[in-house]
C-alpha positions in Angstrom: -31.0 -34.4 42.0 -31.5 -30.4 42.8 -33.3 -29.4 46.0 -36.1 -26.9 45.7 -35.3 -23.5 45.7 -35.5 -22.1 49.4 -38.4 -19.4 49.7 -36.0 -17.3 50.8 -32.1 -17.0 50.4 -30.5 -18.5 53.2 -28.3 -15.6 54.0 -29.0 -11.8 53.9 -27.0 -11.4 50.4 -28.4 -8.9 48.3 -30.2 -10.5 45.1 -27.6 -11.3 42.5 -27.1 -9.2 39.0 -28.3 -11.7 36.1 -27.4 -11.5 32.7 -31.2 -10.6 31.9 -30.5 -7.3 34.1 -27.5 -6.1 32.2 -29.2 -7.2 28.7 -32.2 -4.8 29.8 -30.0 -2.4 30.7 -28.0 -1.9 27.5 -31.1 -2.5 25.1 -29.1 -5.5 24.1 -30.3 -9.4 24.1 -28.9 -12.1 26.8 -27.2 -13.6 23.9 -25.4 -10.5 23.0 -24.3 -9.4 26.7 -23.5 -13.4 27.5 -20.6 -13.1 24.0 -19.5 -9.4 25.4 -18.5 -10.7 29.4 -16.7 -14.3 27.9 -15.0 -12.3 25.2 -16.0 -15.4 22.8 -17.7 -14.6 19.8 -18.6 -11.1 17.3 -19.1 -8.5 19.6 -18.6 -5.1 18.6 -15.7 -3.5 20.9 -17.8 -0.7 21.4 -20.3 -2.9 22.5 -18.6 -5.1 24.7 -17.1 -1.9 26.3 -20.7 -1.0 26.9 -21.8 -4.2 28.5 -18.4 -4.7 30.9 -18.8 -0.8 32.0 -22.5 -1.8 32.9 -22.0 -5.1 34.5 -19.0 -3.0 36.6 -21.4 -0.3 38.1 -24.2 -3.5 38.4 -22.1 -5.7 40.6 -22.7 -8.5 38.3 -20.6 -11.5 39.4 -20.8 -14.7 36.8 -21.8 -17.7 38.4 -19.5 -20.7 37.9 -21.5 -22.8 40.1 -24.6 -23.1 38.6 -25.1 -26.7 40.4 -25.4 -24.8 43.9 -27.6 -21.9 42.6 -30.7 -23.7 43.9 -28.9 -24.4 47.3 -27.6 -20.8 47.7 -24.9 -22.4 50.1 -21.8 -23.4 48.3 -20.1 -25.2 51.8 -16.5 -23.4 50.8 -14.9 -20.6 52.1 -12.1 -18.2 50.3 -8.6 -17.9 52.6 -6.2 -15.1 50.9 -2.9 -15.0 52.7 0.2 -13.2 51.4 2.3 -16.7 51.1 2.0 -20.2 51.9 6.1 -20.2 52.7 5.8 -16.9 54.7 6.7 -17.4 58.2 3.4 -17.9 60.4 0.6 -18.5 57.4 0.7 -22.4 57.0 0.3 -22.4 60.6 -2.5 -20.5 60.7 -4.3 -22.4 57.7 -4.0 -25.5 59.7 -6.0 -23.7 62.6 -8.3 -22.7 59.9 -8.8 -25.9 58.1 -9.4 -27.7 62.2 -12.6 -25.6 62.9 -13.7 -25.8 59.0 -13.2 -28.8 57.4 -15.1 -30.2 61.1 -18.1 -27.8 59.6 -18.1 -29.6 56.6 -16.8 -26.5 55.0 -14.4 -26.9 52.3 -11.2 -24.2 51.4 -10.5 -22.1 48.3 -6.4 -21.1 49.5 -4.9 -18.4 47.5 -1.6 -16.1 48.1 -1.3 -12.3 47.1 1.9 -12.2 47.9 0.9 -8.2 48.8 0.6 -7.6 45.7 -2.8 -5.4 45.7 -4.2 -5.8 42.4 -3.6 -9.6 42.9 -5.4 -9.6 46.1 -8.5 -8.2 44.3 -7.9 -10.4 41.4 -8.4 -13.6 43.5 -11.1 -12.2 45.6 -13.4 -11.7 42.7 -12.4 -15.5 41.9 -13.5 -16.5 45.0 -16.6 -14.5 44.9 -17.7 -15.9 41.3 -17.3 -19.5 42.7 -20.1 -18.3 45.2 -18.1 -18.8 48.3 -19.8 -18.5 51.8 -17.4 -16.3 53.2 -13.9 -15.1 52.9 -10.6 -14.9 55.3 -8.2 -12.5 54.1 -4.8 -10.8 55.3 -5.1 -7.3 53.6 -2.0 -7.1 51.4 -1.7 -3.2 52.2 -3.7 -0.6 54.4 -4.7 1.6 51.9 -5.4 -0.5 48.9 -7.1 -3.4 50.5 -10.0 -0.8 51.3 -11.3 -1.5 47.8 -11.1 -5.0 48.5 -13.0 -5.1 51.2 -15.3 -2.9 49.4 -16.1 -4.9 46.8 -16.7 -7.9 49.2 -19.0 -5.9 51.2 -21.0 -4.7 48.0 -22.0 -8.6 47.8 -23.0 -8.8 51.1 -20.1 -11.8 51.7 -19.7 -12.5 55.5 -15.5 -12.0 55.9 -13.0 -12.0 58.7 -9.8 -10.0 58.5 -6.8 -12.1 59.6 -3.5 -11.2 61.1 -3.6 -7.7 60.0 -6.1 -4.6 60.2 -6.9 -2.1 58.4 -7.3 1.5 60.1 -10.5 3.0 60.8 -12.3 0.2 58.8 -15.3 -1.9 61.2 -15.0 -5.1 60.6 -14.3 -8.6 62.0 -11.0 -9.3 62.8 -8.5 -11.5 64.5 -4.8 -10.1 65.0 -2.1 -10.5 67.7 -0.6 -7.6 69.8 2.5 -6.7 67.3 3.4 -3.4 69.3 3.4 -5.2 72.4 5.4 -7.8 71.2 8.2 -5.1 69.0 8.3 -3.6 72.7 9.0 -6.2 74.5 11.5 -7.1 72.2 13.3 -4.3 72.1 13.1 -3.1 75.7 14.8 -7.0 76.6 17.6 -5.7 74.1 18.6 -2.6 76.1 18.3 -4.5 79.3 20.5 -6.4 77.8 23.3 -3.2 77.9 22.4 -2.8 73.7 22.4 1.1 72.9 22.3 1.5 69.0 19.4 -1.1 67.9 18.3 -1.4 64.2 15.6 -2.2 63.2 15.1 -3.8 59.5 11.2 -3.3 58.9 8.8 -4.2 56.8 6.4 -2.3 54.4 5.6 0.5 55.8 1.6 0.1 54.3 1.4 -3.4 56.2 -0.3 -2.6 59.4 1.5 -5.5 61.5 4.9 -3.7 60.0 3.8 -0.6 61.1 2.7 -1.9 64.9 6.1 -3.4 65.3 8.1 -0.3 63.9 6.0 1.5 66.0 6.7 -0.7 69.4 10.2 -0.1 68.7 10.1 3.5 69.2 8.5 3.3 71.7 10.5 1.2 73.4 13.8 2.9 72.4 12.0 6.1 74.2 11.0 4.0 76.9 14.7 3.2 78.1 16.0 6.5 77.3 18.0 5.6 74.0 18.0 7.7 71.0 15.8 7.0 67.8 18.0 7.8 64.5 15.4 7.3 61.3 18.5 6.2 59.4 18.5 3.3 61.9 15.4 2.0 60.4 15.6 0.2 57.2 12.5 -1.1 55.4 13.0 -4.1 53.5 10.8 -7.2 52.5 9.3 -10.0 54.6 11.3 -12.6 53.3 14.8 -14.3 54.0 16.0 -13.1 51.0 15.1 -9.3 52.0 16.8 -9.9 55.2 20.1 -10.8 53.3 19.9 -7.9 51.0 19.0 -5.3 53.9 21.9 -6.8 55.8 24.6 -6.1 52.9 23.5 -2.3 53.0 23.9 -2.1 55.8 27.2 -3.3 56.4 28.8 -1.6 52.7 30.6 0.9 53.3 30.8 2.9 56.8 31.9 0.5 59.7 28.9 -0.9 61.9 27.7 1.2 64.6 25.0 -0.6 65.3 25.6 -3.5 68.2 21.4 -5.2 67.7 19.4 -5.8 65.4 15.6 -6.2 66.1 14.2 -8.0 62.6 9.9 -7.5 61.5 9.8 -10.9 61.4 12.0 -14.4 62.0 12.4 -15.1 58.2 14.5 -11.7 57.7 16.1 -12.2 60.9 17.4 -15.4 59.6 18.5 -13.5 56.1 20.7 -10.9 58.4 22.0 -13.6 60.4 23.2 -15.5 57.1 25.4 -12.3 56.2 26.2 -11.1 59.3 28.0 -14.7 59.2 29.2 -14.7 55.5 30.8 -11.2 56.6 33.1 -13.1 59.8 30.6 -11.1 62.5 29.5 -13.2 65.1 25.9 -13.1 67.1 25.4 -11.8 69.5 29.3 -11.3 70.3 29.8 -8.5 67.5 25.6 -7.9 67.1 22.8 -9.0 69.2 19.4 -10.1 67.0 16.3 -10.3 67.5 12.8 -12.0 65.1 9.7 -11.6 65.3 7.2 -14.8 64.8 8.3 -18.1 66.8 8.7 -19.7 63.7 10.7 -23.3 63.8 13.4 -22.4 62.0 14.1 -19.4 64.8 14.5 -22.6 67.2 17.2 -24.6 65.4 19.4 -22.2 64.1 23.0 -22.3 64.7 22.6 -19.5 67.2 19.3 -20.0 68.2 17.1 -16.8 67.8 15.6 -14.6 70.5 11.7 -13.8 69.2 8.2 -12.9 69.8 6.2 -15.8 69.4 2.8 -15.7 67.8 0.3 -18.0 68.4 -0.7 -18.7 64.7 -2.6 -21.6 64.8 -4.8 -20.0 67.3 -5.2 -17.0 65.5 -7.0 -18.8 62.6 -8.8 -20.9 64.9 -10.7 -18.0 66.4 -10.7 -16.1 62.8 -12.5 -19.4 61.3 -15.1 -19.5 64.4 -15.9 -16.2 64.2 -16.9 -16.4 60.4 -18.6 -19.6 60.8 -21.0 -17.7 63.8 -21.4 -14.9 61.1 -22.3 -18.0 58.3 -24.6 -19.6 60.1 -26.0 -16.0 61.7 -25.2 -17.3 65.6 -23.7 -13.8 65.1 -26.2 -11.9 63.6 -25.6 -9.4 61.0 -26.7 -6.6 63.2 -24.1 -7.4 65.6 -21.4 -5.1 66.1 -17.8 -5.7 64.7 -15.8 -8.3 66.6 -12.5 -8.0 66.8 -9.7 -10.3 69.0 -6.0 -9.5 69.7 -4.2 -12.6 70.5 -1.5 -12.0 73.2 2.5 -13.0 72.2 5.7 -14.2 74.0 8.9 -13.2 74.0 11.2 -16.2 73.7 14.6 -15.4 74.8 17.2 -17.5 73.1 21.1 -17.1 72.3 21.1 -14.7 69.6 20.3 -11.2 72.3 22.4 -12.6 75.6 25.7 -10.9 76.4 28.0 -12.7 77.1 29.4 -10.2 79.4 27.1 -6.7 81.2 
């Protein structure tokens, strides 16, 4: 049985665009604009261009869950991560789903993999199925702007997660990726390491671009010269680590002796050639990951890396968007944002065996 309607929505969404809106707005009948947004039925292209060009500029989102319209509360929440096999993400759903599912709040999980124009694809999926609010890793720092736009527009409460976008308010829980590249690479030149790689990610990602950037810094810090050829941007997968590897051991001998990775699952892709090609870590090349990942720990040379505490960070993501929810943080209330602190975990793969 359907509740009554609340006098008043429950959360401060603005009012929603309704077919009867569009319909008035193109001098058209519900009937008419209702064939023109399915795409079922005779609708004249010209007029089906007109309707979806209206409902655009309108905001209208179609409503797929007609049983909670009454309710105005679906009890779900949209997560976006890049992908479920990447490195720290399952992690951090499981921190998600331990604050949410106790809420009574159930999970709509979807992966960009950083693809942009996916990432905006499943975000208006999520916002048709009326979610309560959304938890999403921007795919890139510069595109995902129109992706938080669009959420914004609809007045859906959201947390960033993991990464940021630049000058963009907004709620957001991340760890401290320059810190972590630094102290990464400043343990490798203690380590007696002069020429240090680094294979880094997309340059648009922003934790990509915090780590690249705590490696120059850190290279400057102990006094040892930055070569931009010594930076090679690659993927965020093992594969991608492989592949960055075999360039850069073709042709010209190795003058490289470390390797500081964007994250464990390339490290582990370099540390597959680096073997396939008789080199030896960390006797012919020192390496370091970034993540903490399991896999860093029970490799055949285990794997020196910063350790993030991904399970926390979408603890604290998830609480912060169920006190926006529920307005125990009010609307008014200024962005929050959290940097979760990381470890370096020094293992086999960065010790000298002789200084």
């Amino acid at each position: 049985m359907l509740s009554k309607p609340d006098p008043a929505p429950s959360r401060n969404r603005p009012s929603q665009v309704s077919l009867h809106d569009i319909a008035r707005v193109c001098s058209l009948s519900v009937m008419t604009v209702s064939r023109a947004l399915s795409g079922k039925g005779a609708v004249h292209p010209k007029t089906r261009e007109r309707v979806l060009s209206a409902a655009r500029k309108m905001n209208y989102v179609p409503n797929r869950l007609a049983t909670n319209f009454w309710r105005q509360k679906t009890h779900s929440v949209g997560v976006l991560i890049p992908d479920i096999e990447h490195s720290i993400f399952p992690a951090v759903v499981r921190g998600i789903e331990s604050v949410l599912s106790g809420a009574n709040y159930h999970l709509y999980l979807s992966c960009s993999y950083d693809n942009p124009q996916r990432e905006q694809e499943e975000i208006q999926a999520m916002l048709e199925r009326r979610v309560d609010g959304i938890l999403l890793v921007p795919s890139s720092m510069k595109e995902s702007v129109a992706t938080v736009a669009r959420i914004r527009t609809l007045g859906c409460p959201f947390v960033l997660l993991d990464r940021l976008i630049p000058d963009l308010e907004a709620d957001a829980v991340t760890v401290d990726d320059y810190a972590g590249a630094f102290a990464a690479v400043t343990h490798l030149a203690k380590q007696g390491y002069r020429r240090i790689l680094h294979l880094a990610g997309p340059a648009d990602i922003w934790t990509c671009a915090e780590r690249e950037r705590g490696y120059r810094a850190a290279l400057e810090k102990a006094g040892l010269e930055f070569r931009p050829g010594d930076v090679v941007h690659t993927g965020l997968s093992v594969e991608d680590g492989e592949t960055a590897m075999v360039r850069i051991l073709d042709g010209a001998p190795l003058q490289a002796d470390a390797v500081f990775c964007v994250n464990d699952p390339v490290a582990v892709g370099a540390f597959k050639t680096l073997r396939k090609c008789g080199l030896r870590v960390p006797t012919d090349l020192g390496l370091v990951g970034f993540s903490g990942t399991l896999e860093s720990e029970i490799m055949e040379t285990p794997l020196t890396t910063v350790r993030q505490e991904a399970r926390l960070i979408g603890q604290r993501a998830a609480q912060i968007l169920l006190s926006r929810m529920t307005g125990e943080i009010s609307s008014g209330r200024p962005p929050v944002l959290e940097v979760v602190p990381t470890t370096l975990l020094v293992r086999e793969s960065s010790l000298r065996k002789t200084q």
